[in-house]
N, C-alpha and C positions, 0 to 999 in steps of 0.2 A: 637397844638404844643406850646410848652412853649416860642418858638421866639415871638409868637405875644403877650406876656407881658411884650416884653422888649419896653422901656419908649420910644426909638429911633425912633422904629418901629410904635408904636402908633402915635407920634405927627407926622409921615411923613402922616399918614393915615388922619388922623383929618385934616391936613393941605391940604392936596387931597381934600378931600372931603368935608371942609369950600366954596368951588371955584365952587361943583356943587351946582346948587341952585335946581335939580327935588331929592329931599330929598329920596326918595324913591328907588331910583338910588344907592342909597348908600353900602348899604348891599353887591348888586351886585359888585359896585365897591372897597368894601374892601375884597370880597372873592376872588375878580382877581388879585389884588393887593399883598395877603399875601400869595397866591401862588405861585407867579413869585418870590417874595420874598426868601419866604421858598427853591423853586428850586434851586435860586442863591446862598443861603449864604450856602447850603448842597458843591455846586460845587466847591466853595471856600477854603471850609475846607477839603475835599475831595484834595485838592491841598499844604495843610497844613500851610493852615491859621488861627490864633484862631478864638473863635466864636466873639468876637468882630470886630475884621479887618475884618471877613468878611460880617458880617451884615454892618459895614462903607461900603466897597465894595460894596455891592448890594445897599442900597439907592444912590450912588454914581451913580451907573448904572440907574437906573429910572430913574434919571434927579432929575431937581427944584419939589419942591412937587407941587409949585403955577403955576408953566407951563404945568404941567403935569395933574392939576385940573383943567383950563381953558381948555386945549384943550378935557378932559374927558364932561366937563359941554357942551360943541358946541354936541358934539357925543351922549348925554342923555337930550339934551334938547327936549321936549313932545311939538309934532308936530301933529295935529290935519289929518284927512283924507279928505282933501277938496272935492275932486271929491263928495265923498260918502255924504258928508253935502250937500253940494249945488243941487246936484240931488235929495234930500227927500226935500230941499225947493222948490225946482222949480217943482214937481210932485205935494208937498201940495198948491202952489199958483195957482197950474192949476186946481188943483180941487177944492179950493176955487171960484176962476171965475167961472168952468162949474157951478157947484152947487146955483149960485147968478142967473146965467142966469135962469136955470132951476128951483128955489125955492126961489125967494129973500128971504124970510121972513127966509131960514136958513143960509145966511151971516152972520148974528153975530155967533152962535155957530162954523162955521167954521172958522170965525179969530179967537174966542177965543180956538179952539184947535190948531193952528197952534201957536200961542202965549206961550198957555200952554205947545205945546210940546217943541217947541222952549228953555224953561227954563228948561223942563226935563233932553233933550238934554245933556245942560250947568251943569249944577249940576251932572247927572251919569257922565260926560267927567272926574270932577273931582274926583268923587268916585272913591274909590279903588273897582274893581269888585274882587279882589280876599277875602276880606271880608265876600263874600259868602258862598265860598266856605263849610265852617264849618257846614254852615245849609242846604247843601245841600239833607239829610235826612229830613230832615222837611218840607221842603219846595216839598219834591215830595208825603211826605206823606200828609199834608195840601190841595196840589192839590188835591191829591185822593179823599179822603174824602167830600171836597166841590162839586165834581162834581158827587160822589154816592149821595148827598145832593140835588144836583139837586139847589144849589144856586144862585140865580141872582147878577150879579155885582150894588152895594146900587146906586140909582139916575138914571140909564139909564135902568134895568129892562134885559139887555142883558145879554144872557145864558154866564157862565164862561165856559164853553166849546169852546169856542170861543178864548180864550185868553188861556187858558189850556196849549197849544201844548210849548208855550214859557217859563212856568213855570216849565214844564218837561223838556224844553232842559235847564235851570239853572241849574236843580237839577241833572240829568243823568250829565253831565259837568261835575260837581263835585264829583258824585259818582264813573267817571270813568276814571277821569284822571289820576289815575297811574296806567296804567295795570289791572287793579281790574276784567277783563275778567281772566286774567292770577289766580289772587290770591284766589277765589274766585270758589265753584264747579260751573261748568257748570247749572245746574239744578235752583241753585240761581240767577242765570246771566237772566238765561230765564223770570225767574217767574217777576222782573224788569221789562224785556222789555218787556211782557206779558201784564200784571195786567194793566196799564194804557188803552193798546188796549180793553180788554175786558171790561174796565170799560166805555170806549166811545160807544163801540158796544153794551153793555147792555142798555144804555137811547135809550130812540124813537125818536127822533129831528134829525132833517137834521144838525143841526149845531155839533154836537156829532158826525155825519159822516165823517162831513167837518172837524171835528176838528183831528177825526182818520184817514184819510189818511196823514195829517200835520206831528200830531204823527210820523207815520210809516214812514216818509221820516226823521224825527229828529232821530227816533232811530235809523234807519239803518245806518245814519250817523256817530252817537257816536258808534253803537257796532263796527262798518268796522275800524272806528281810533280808537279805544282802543283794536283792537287784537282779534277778534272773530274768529271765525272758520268758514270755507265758508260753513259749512254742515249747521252751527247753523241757518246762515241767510236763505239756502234755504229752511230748513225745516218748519222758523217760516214764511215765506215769506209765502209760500202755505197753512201753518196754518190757516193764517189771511187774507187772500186776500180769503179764501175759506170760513171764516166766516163772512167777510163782505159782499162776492155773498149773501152767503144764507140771512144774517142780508135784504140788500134792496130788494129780491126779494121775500121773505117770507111775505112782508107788500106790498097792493095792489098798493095804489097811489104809493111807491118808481117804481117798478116794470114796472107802466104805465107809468111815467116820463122815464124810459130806453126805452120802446117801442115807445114812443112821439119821442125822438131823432132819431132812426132809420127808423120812415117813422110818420114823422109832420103830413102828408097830411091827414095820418086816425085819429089822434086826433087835426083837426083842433079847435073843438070848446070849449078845455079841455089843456091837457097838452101838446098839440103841439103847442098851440096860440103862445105861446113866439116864437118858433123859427122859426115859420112865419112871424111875427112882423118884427124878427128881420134881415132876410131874405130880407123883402122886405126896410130897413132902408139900408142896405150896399148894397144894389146892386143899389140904387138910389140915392147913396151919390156923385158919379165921384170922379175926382181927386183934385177937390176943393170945396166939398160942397154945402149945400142947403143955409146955413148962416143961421142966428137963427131967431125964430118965421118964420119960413116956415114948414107947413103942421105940424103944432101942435099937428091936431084933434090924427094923426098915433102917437106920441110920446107920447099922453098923454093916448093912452086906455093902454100903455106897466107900467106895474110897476116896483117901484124901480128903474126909469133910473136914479135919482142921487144916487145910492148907486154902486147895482152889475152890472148893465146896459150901467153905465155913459161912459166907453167905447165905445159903439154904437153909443152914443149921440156927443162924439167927432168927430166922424169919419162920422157921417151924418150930420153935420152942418159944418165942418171945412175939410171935403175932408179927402181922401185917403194917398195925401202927408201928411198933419199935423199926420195921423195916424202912416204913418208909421215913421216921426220922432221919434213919442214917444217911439213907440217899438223900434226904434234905440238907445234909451236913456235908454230904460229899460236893454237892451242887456249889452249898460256901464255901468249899476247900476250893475248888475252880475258878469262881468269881475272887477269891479274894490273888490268887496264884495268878488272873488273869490281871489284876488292879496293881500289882507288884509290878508286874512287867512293863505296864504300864508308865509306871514312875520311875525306872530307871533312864539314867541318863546315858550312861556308857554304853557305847554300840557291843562292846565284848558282855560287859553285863546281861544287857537285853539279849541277844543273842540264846545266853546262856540257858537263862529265865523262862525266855519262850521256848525251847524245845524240851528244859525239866519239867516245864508244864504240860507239854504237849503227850511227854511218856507217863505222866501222873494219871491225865484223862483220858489213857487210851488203855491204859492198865483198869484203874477204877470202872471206865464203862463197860469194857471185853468182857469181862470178869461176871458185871450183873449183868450184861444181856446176854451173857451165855446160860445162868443162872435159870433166869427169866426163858429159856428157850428161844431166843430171836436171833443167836448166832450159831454156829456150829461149835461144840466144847473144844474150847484148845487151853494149853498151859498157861493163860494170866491168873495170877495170883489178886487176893483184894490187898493192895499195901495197907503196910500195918497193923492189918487185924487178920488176915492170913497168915500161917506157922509157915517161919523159915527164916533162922537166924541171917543168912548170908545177905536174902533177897534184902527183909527189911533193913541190914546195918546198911544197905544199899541205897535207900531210900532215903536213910535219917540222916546220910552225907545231901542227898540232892538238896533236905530240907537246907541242912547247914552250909551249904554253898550259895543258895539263895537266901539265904540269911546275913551273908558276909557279902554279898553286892547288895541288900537292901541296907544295910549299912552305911553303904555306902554309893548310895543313889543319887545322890547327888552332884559326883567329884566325874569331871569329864574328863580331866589331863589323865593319860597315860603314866605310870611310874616304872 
């Protein structure tokens, strides 16, 4: 509207918006601003006022520009998620100690990923994540390809399948935050949420599996909030949950690792050793523990107990209460990951939000009810207190990217 050229209307704006200092804020606050404006000064003349008296009129009504930018600047000042910070330090400090107790010799790579993510953290906090957005086509197609490529992440040798799940929920994020179920045929919508799954179920690695159930819980996340059709999900739900039966029972060991879960006792000395081991680790823990270096010899035949294990290893040296604190904390890590989500305002943000959350609690829970024996053992790690520089720097990004939309949860325009 040609009101916002007039010279009055600008400098009140400018002068608003001099007073916020989250720069970014700004946009939003001049599209609020010269709408309230534009309402007024319509109302005024509507009353049979020239367009001068009444644009003087409506700034007149908004107040001081400079009181009205101080009090806007308190309202858009970028206020970090404490809960959600402090609970990924205090999950990574604890699995830095287990991992020292259990491995000194990998102490150092564990402060130096807690350090490293630490700075991740700080740095995405500041980034704009809606920057992304644009490349969100590339960035899903880039995944694809790397992982038909069968590529290893350069220095650690770890499958990208691994880290996968978090680059498709970037890129789906972006792909579907406005509606794009709606705009878009049906048929095309599928082949998206498709092609990733089949492209995890097509490699032979466990961690490919691990990574497609992740998948599957990201997608179904973005199609349900971007407007799918409840047919679309049941249909592809039994699609893919009927080709990944076949995918692990089609190959022998996956097959006898299911059969190992449902009666250990006949593959004692094979694929039910673990959940014997670990069987007899939790039912001789008590309520406080064995405390460390007690009956070693049992800890040391189980593998991986500072990685996917390191849970059992808490809870048989440090008791059943410590255990079950942490699971109480993990419980807040969820609720508070779910209240985040909650308050965002940008459909790309929320988006985002909701499927980092969704990979946090599918990870967290896989992890202990596999622990606990109620799943079948597969490769989730516990974040942040499981060893594994790559996974967790992995992690400490998802924090930091939800960190830089809570930020900014407030601001709906597009940049």
């Amino acid at each position: 509207m040609d009101l916002l050229a007039n010279q009055r209307i600008k400098i009140y704006m400018d002068t608003v918006c001099s007073c916020v200092k989250f720069r970014e804020a700004h946009s939003e606050i001049r599209s609020e601003i010269a709408t309230h404006l534009i309402d007024t000064v319509e109302e005024h003349e509507k009353e049979g006022s020239t367009k001068e008296e009444a644009i003087d009129m409506a700034i007149k009504q908004m107040g001081d520009p400079l009181e009205v930018g101080r009090q806007l600047n308190k309202v858009h000042k970028p206020k970090p998620e404490w809960s959600i910070l402090a609970l990924a330090l205090i999950f990574s400090i604890m699995g830095m100690l287990i991992v020292y107790i259990i491995q000194s010799g990998l102490f150092q790579k564990s402060l130096f990923m807690i350090l490293a993510g630490a700075v991740a953290i700080v740095f995405l906090y500041f980034y704009n994540y809606r920057r992304l957005k644009p490349l969100s086509k590339y960035i899903y197609l880039a995944t694809t390809i790397l992982l038909l490529l069968d590529i290893r992440i350069i220095g650690s040798g770890v499958d990208i399948a691994y880290i996968a799940p978090i680059f498709y929920a970037l890129a789906m994020a972006g792909m579907f935050a406005d509606d794009e179920w709606k705009k878009r045929k049906g048929i095309v919508n599928l082949g998206v949420f498709v092609l990733p799954m089949a492209v995890f179920l097509l490699r032979s690695s466990w961690s490919s599996l691990v990574s497609a159930v992740m998948y599957f819980v990201v997608a179904l996340v973005i199609a349900t909030m971007s407007g799918i059709n409840i047919k679309y999900i049941l249909g592809v739900a039994v699609l893919i949950i009927s080709i990944g039966l076949y995918n692990v029972f089609s190959v022998d060991y996956r097959a006898q690792r299911i059969r190992s879960f449902l009666s250990p006792e006949n593959f004692a000395g094979g694929a039910g050793y673990i959940d014997i081991q670990l069987r007899k680790l939790l039912t001789s823990a008590g309520l406080f523990g064995n405390g460390f270096g007690t009956n070693t010899n049992l800890i040391l035949t189980l593998p991986e107990m500072h990685t996917n294990l390191i849970f059992s290893y808490i809870v048989y040296t440090l008791g059943w209460i410590v255990g079950a604190i942490l699971i109480l904390l993990i419980i807040i890590f969820f609720i508070r990951l779910i209240k985040t989500f909650k308050s965002i305002k940008n459909s790309y943000g929320r988006l985002i939000v909701g499927s980092f959350a969704s990979i946090f609690i599918v990870q967290f829970s896989y992890n202990i009810l596999m622990i606990l024996g109620l799943v079948p053992f597969a490769g989730f790690s516990l974040p942040f207190i499981s060893y594994g520089t790559t996974l967790n720097m992995a992690n400490m990004a998802m924090i930091g990217i939800i960190s830089s939309i809570y930020r900014r949860k407030d601001i709906l325009l597009e940049k």
